[in-house]
C-alpha positions in Angstrom: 188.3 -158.4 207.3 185.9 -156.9 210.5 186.3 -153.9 208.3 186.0 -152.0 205.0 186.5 -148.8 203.0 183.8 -146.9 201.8 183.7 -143.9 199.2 182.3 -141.1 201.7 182.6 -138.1 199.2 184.7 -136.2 196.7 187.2 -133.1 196.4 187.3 -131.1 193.2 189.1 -128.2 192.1 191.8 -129.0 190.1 191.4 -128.2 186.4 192.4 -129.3 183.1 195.7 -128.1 181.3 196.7 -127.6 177.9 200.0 -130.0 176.8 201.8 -128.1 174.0 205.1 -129.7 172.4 206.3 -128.4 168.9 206.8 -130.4 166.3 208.9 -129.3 163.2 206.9 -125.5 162.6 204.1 -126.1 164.6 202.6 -126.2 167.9 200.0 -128.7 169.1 198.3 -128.6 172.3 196.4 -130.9 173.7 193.8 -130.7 176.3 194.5 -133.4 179.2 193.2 -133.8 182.5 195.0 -132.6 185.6 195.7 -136.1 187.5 195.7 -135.7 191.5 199.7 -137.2 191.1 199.9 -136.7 195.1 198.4 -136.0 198.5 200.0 -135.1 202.1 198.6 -134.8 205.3 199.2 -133.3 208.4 200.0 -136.0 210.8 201.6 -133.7 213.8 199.2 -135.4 216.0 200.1 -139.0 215.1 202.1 -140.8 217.4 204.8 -142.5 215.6 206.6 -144.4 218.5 204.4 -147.5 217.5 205.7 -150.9 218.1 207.3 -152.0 214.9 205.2 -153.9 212.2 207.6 -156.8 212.6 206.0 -157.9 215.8 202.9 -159.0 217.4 199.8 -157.5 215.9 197.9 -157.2 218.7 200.0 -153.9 220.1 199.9 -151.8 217.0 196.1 -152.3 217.2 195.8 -150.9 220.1 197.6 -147.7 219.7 195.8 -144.5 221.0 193.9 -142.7 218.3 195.3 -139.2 217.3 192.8 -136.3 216.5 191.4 -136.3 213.3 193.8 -133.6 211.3 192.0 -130.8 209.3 194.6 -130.7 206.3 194.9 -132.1 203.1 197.2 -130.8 200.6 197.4 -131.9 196.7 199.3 -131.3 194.0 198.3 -131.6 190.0 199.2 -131.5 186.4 197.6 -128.9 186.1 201.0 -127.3 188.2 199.3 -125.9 191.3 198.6 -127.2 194.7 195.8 -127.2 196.7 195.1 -126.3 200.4 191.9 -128.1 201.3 189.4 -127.1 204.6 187.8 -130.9 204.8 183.9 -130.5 205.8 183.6 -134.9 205.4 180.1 -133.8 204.0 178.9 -136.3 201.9 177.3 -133.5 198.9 181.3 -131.8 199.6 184.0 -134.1 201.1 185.7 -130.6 201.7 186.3 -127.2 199.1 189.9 -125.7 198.1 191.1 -123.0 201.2 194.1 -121.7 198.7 195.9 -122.5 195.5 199.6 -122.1 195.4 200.5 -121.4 192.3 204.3 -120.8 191.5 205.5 -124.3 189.4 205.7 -123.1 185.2 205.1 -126.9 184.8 203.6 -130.0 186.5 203.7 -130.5 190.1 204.6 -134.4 190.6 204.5 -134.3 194.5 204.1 -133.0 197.7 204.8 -133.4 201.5 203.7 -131.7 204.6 206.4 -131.1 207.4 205.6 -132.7 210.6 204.5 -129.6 212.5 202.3 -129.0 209.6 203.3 -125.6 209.3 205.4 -126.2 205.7 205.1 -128.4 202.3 207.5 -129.0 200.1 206.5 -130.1 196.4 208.6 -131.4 193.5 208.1 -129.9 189.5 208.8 -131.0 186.0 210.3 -127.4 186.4 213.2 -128.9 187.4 212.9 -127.2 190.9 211.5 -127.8 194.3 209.2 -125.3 196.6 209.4 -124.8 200.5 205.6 -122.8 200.9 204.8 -121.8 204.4 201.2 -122.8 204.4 199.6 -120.4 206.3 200.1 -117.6 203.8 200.5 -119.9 200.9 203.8 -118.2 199.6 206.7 -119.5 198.4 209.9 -119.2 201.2 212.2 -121.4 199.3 213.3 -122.7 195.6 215.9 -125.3 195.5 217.5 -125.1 192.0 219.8 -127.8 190.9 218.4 -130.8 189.4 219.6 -130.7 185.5 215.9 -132.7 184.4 212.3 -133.1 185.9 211.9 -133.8 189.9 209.4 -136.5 190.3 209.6 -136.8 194.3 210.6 -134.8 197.6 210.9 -135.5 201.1 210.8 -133.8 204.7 213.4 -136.1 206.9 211.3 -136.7 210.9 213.2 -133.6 212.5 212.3 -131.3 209.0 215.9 -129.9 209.0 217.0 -131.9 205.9 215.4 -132.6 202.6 215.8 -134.8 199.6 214.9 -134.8 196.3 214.6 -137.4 193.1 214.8 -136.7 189.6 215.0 -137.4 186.3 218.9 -136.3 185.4 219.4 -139.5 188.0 220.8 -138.1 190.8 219.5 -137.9 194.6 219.8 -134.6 196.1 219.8 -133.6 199.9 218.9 -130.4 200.9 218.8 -128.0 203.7 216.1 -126.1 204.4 217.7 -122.9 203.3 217.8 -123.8 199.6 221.7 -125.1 200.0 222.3 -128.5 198.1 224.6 -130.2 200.8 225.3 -133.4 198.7 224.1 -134.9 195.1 224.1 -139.1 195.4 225.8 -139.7 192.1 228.2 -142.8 193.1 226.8 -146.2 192.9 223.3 -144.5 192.2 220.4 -145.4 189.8 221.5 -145.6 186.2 217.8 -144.5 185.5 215.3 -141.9 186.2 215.0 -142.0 190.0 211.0 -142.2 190.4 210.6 -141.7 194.6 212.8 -141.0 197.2 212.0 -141.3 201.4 213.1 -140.9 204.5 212.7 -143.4 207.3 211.1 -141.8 210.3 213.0 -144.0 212.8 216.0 -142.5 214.5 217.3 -145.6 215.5 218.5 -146.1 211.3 218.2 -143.2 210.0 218.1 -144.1 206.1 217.1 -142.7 203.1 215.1 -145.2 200.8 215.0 -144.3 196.5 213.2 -145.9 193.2 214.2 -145.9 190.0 213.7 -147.1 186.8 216.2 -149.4 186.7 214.1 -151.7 189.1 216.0 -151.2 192.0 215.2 -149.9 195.4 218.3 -148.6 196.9 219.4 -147.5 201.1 221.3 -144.8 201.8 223.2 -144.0 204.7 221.9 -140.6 205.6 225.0 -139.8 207.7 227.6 -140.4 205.2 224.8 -140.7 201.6 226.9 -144.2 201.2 224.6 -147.0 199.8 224.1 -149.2 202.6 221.9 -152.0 200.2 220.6 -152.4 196.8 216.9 -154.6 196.9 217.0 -156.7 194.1 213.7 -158.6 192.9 211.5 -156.1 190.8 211.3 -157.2 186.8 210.2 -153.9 185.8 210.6 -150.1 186.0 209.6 -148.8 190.0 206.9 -146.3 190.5 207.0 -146.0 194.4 208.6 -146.2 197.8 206.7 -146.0 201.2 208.0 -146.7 204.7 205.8 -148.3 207.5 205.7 -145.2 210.2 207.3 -147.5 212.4 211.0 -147.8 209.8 210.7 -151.4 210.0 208.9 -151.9 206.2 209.5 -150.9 202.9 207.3 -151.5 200.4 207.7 -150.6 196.5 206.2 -151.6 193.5 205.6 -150.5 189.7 205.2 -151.7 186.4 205.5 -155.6 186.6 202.3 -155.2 189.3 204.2 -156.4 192.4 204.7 -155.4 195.8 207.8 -156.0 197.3 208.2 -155.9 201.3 211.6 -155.4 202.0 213.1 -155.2 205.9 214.8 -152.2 206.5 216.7 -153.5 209.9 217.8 -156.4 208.6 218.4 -155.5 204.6 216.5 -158.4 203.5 213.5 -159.3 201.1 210.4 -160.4 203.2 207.2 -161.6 200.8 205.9 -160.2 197.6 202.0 -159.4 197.6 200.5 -159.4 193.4 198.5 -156.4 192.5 198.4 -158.0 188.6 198.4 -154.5 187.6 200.6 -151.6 187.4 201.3 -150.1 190.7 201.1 -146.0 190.8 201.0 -145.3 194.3 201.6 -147.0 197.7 200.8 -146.2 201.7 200.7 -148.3 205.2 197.7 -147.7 206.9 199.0 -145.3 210.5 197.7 -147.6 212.6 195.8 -150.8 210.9 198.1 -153.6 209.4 197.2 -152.9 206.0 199.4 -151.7 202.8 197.1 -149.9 200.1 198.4 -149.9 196.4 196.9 -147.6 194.0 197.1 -149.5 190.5 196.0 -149.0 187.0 192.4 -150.7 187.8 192.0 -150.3 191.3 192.9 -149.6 194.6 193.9 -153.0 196.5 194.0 -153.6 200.3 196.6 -155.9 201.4 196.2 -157.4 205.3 199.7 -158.0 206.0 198.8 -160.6 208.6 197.4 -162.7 206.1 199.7 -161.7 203.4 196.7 -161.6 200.8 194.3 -158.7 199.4 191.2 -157.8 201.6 189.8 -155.3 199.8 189.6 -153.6 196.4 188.0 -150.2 195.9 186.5 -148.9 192.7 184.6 -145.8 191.9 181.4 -146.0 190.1 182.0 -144.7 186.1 179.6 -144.2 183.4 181.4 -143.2 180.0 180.0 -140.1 178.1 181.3 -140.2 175.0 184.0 -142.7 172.9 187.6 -141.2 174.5 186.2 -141.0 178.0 188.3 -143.5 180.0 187.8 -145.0 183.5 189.9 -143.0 186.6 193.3 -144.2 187.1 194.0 -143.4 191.1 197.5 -142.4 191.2 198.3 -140.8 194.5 197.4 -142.1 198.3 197.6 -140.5 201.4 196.0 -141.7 204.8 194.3 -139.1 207.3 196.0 -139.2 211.0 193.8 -141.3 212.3 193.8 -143.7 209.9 190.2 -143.8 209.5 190.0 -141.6 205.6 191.9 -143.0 203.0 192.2 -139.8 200.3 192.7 -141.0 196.8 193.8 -138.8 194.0 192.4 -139.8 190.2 193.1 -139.1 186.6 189.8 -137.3 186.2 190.9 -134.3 188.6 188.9 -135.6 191.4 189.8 -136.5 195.4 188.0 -139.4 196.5 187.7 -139.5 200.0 187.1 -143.4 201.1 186.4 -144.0 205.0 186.9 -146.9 207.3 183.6 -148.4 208.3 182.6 -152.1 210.1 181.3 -154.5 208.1 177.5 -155.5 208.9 
């Protein structure tokens, strides 16, 4: 590997939160951390007509650079998102622009429409948010889902949305608020975990996770399940598509990633994280698949089918219950030269591309 990542500053501004459940008569709260549980970025710059990841290397690695975006968005436990103005100083990776606050519970994840004008984010509320983010206010709530929704996304075009939660169901979305369709037939018989949409017009698909250890494709012009991927011995965390649509990847609890082809409905090669996997994202323009996992974050070259690179934050405990950060939430810059991490401890980690020595 000519090159590696390497931990070019931090983001904080996300807090702590207070978990209260009752119990019989009482009330107990509990002071956790916020968790970083996703990241978006503006990639209206990035070109995504790239030659597919199914073919020759040596095109995709010569793909024009875009500009390097100014926007990172994140959302938290501790149920706001935050709109960040990136300085990449070392002493201040970059300092919160706006909060939006509106979610009464956590915020499990976000997206950023292509124009980078919108974001969408998905709650334990049981509802979704359209915010427009250059006032930071709310333009949209999509009520529906009957349980927690643990993911949300914007289709290429941003006309259509859909949505994952735990009542099982798959929702899509316009962007007025109106449910057009619930996926109920033939869908997960679990909690569905992530849900995605494949930015190639050529197969326009929707891709889902559940915990029922499938990874299912739907039809997006008739929501028909076009394939179930079979293979995962464990409950699925995460979906991502290779901004080509070529490649799916998922992975979860039995520490796998599976990389299934999306034109052909087939199972390619498994890569072994030997951990549980929270998070995963292609590199924009690098064949590389990052997995976030209970330990680390692992690097996986995709030409050579193997890990590369493995990136852990320096930790120093204070105190007996202090625990190492978990990163739980990925998302590449445009240019695919800043890999931003989201941890357990509250904290951004902003890891750049550099050549090795």
């Amino acid at each position: 590997m000519a090159e590696q990542l390497i931990l070019k500053g931090t983001l904080e501004g996300h807090v702590n939160f207070f978990w209260r459940f009752s119990q019989w008569l009482t009330v107990d709260a509990y002071l956790q951390n916020g968790w970083v549980t996703s990241l978006a970025t503006s990639m209206e710059k990035y070109d995504y007509h790239l030659p597919t990841l199914l073919l020759p290397l040596p095109s995709l690695r010569n793909a024009p650079s875009p500009a390097i975006p100014n926007m990172l968005l994140s959302a938290s436990r501790d149920k706001t998102l935050i709109i960040w103005n990136l300085t990449r100083d070392e002493s201040q990776y970059g300092y919160p622009k706006r909060s939006l606050k509106g979610h009464s519970h956590i915020v499990s994840d976000c997206v950023i429409s292509s124009d980078g004008a919108y974001a969408l984010s998905a709650s334990w509320d049981k509802t979704l948010r359209l915010w427009e983010l250059a006032t930071g206010t709310t333009t949209r709530r999509f009520v529906g889902h009957t349980n927690d929704v643990l993911s949300v996304s914007f289709s290429a075009d941003n006309r259509q949305i859909v949505s994952g939660s735990r009542d099982r169901t798959i929702k899509l979305w316009n962007t007025l608020g109106d449910c057009k369709y619930t996926i109920s037939e033939k869908g997960h018989s679990e909690w569905v975990s992530c849900v995605r949409f494949s930015p190639n017009p050529q197969n326009p698909v929707i891709v889902s996770s559940g915990w029922d250890k499938l990874v299912k494709v739907w039809e997006l012009s008739t929501c028909k399940l076009q394939t179930d991927h079979i293979g995962h011995t464990g409950y699925i965390n995460t979906v991502t598509i290779s901004p080509d649509g070529s490649l799916c990847a998922s992975g979860g609890k039995d520490g796998t990633t599976m990389l299934w082809d999306l034109n052909e409905s087939k199972h390619l090669y498994s890569l072994n994280a030997n951990d549980e996997i929270h998070a995963l994202v292609f590199s924009p323009n690098r064949y590389w698949l990052c997995a976030a996992t209970a330990s680390s974050i692992i690097i996986f070259d995709l030409e050579k089918k193997s890990k590369v690179d493995e990136l852990k934050p320096e930790f120093t405990a204070v105190g007996k219950k202090s625990r190492e950060p978990e990163c739980v939430s990925l998302a590449w810059s445009a240019d695919g030269q800043t890999l931003f991490a989201g941890y357990t401890d509250n904290i951004i980690r902003a890891w750049g591309v550099m050549s090795r020595a």
